[in-house]
C-alpha positions as CSV (number, residue, x, y, z in Angstrom):
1,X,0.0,0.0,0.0
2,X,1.8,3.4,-0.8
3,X,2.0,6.2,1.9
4,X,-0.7,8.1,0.3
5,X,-3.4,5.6,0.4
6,X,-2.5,4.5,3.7
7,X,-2.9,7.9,5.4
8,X,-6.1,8.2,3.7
9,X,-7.3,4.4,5.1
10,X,-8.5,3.2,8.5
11,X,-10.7,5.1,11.2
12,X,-11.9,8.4,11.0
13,X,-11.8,10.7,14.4
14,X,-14.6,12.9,15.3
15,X,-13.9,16.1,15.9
16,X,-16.1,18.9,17.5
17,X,-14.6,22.4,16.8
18,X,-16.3,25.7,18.5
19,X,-18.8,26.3,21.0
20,X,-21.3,25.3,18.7
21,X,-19.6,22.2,17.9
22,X,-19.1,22.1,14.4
23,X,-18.3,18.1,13.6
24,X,-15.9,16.9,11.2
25,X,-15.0,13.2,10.8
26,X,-11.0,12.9,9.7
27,X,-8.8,10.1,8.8
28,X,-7.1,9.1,11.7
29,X,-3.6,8.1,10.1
30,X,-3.7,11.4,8.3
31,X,-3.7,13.4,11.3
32,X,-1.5,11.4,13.4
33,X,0.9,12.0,10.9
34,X,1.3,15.3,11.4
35,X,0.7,15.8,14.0
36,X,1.0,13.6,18.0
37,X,-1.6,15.7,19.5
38,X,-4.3,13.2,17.6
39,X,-2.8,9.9,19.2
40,X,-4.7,9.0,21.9
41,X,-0.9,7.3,23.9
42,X,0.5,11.1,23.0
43,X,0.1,13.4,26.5
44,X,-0.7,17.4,26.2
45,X,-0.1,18.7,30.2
46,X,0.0,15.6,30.9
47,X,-3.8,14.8,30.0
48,X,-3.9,11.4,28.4
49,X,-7.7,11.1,27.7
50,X,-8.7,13.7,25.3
51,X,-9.8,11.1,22.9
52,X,-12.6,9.3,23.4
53,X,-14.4,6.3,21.5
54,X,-13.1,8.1,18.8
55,X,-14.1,11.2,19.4
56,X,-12.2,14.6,20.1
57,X,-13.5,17.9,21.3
58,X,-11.8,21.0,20.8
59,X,-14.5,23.4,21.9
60,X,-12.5,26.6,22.5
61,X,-10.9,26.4,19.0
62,X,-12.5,28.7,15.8
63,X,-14.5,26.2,13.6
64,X,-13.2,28.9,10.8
65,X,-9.3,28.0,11.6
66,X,-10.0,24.4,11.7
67,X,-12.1,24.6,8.3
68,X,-8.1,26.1,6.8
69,X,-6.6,23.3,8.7
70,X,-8.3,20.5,7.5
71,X,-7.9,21.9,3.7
72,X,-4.5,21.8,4.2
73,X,-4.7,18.5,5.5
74,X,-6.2,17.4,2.4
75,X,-4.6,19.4,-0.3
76,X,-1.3,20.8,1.2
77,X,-2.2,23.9,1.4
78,X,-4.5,27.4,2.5
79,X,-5.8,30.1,0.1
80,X,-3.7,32.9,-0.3
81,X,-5.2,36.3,0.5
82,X,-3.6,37.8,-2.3
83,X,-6.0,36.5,-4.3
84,X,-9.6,37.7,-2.7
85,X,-11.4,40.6,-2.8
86,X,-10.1,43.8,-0.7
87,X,-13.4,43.5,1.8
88,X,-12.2,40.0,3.1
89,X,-8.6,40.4,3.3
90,X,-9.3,41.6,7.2
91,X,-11.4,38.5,8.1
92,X,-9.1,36.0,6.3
93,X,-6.2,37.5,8.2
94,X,-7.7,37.1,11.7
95,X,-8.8,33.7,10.8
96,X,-5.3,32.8,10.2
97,X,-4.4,34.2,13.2
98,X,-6.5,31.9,14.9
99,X,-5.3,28.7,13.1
100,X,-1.8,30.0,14.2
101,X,-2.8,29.6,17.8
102,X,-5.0,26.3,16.8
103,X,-1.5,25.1,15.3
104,X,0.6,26.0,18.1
105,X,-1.7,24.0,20.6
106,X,-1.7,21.1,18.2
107,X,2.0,21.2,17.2
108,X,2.0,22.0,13.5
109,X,5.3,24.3,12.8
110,X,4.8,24.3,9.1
111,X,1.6,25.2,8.8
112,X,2.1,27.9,11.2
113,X,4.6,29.5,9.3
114,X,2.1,29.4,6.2
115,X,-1.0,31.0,8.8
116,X,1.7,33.6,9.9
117,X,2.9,34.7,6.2
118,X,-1.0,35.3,4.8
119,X,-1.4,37.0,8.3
120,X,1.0,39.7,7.5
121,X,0.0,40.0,4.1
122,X,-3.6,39.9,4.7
123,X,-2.9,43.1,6.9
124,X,-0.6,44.6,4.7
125,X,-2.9,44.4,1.2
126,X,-6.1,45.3,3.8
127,X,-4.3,48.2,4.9
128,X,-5.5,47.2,8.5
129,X,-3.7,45.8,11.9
130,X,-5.0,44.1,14.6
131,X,-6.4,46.0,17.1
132,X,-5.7,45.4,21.3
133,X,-8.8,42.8,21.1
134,X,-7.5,41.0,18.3
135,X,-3.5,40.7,20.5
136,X,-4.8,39.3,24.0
137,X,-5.2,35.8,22.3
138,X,-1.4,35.9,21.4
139,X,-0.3,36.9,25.1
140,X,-3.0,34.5,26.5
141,X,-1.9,31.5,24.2
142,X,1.7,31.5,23.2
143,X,4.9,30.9,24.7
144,X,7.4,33.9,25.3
145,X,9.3,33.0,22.7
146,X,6.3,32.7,20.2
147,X,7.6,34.8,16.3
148,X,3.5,36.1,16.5
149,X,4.0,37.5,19.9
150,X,7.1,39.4,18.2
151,X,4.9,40.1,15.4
152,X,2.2,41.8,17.3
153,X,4.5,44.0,19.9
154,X,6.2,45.4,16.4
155,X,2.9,46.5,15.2
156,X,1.7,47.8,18.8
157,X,5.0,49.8,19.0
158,X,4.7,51.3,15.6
159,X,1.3,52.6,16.1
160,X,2.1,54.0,19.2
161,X,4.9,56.3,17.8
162,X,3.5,56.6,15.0
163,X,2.4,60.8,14.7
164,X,-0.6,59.5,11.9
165,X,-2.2,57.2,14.4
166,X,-5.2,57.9,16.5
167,X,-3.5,55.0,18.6
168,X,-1.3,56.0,21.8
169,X,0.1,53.8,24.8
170,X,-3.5,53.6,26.3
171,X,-5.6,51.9,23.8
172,X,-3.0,48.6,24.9
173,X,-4.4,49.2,28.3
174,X,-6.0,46.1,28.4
175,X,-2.9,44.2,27.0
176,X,-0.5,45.9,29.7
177,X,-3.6,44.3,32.4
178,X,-3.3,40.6,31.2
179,X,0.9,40.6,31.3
180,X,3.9,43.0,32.7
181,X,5.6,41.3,29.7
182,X,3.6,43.2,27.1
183,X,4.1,46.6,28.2
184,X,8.2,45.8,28.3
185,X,7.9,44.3,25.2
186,X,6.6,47.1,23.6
187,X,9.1,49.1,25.0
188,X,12.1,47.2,24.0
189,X,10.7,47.3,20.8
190,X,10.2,50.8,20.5
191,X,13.8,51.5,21.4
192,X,14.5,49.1,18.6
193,X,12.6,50.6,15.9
194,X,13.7,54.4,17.4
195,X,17.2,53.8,15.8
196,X,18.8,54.5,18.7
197,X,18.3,58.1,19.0
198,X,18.1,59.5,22.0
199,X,15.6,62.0,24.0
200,X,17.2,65.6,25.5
201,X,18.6,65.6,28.5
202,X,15.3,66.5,31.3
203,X,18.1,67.9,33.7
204,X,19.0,70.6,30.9
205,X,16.9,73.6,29.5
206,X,13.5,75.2,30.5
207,X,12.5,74.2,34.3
208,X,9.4,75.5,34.0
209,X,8.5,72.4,31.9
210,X,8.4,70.5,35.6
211,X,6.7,73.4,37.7
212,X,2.7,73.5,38.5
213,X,1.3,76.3,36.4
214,X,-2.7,77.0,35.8
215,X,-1.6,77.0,31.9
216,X,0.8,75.4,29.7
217,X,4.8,74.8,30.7
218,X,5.7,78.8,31.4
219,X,5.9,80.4,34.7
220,X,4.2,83.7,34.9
221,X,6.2,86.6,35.7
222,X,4.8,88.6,39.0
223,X,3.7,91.6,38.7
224,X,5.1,94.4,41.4
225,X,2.5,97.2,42.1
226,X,3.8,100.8,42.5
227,X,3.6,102.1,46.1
228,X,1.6,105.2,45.8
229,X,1.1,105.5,49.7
């Protein structure tokens, strides 16, 4: 039996994707093959039973990421954005984001990399970036070390500094709340990106800049009254 036809033999597994449980039935071999995480002997955390009379639930995943998963399962590969209309790049993008994180739980590297590359360029042709909503799933479900956490904290920082963008330090508010790691990330990479130039020295120049005034950064010269007594 050649490789091909015996990946595409055998049992099928069950699996329910979302919270609405979205069912698709898989060849077992295929999936083992690429990935451990689908053999019921393989341990994530140390929990051996996720498989069950052939069935597997994966209820906090996106049906949509899965849907791109299994294609590539099946035919090697994902759409590329490049190719759609302008009004869908967005969505497509954040979708692959997801199958990112869905590949990252379920130990696919080279799919990731594929979900990672029409990520960028879903952005970059939709002339849109992910917003603070869109980067607490990357802090909440990636290593440290994770290339999409890197990703993200380069986009934060250049929004922040950059002087076109209604974006400032605040609206990543709620990314500094879930992790101290954020908020020095994005600092490190700002000082990256800054080229290394350097701010004027606060001990030098204008003091006033540093005093409590009613208005602006300027003290206000008294005024001395004429004695006419």
């Amino acid at each position: 039996m050649r490789a091909t036809e015996r990946l595409l033999s055998g049992p099928l597994l069950d699996i329910f994707v979302g919270p609405e449980g979205r069912r698709w039935s898989l060849h077992k071999n295929l999936l083992v093959h690429h990935a451990r995480f689908f053999d019921e002997s393989y341990a994530v955390n140390g929990e051996h039973k996720r498989i069950n009379d052939g069935k597997l639930e994966l209820r906090d995943e996106d049906a949509g990421a899965f849907e791109l998963l299994v294609k590539w399962l099946y035919q090697g590969k994902i759409d590329d954005v490049s190719w759609m209309p302008k009004d869908v790049k967005w969505d497509y993008a954040f979708t692959c984001q997801k199958l990112y994180l869905l590949c990252d739980t379920i130990g696919l590297q080279e799919l990731k990399n594929q979900a990672i590359d029409q990520f960028r360029r879903g952005c970059h042709e939709a002339g849109l970036v992910p917003g603070p909503e869109e980067m607490k799933p990357v802090y909440e479900k990636t290593p440290p070390s994770s290339p999409f956490r890197k990703l993200v904290i380069k986009i934060a920082a250049r929004q922040i500094m950059d002087p076109g963008s209604e974006k400032d330090a605040a609206s990543y508010r709620e990314c500094f709340a879930i992790t101290p790691d954020f908020a020095v990330d994005v600092i490190n990479a700002i000082k990256e990106g800054s080229g290394g130039s350097l701010f004027d020295d606060p001990t030098e120049g204008n003091g006033c800049r540093y005093h409590e005034h009613e208005d602006g950064e300027s003290c206000h010269k008294t005024v001395k009254f004429k004695d006419i007594s």
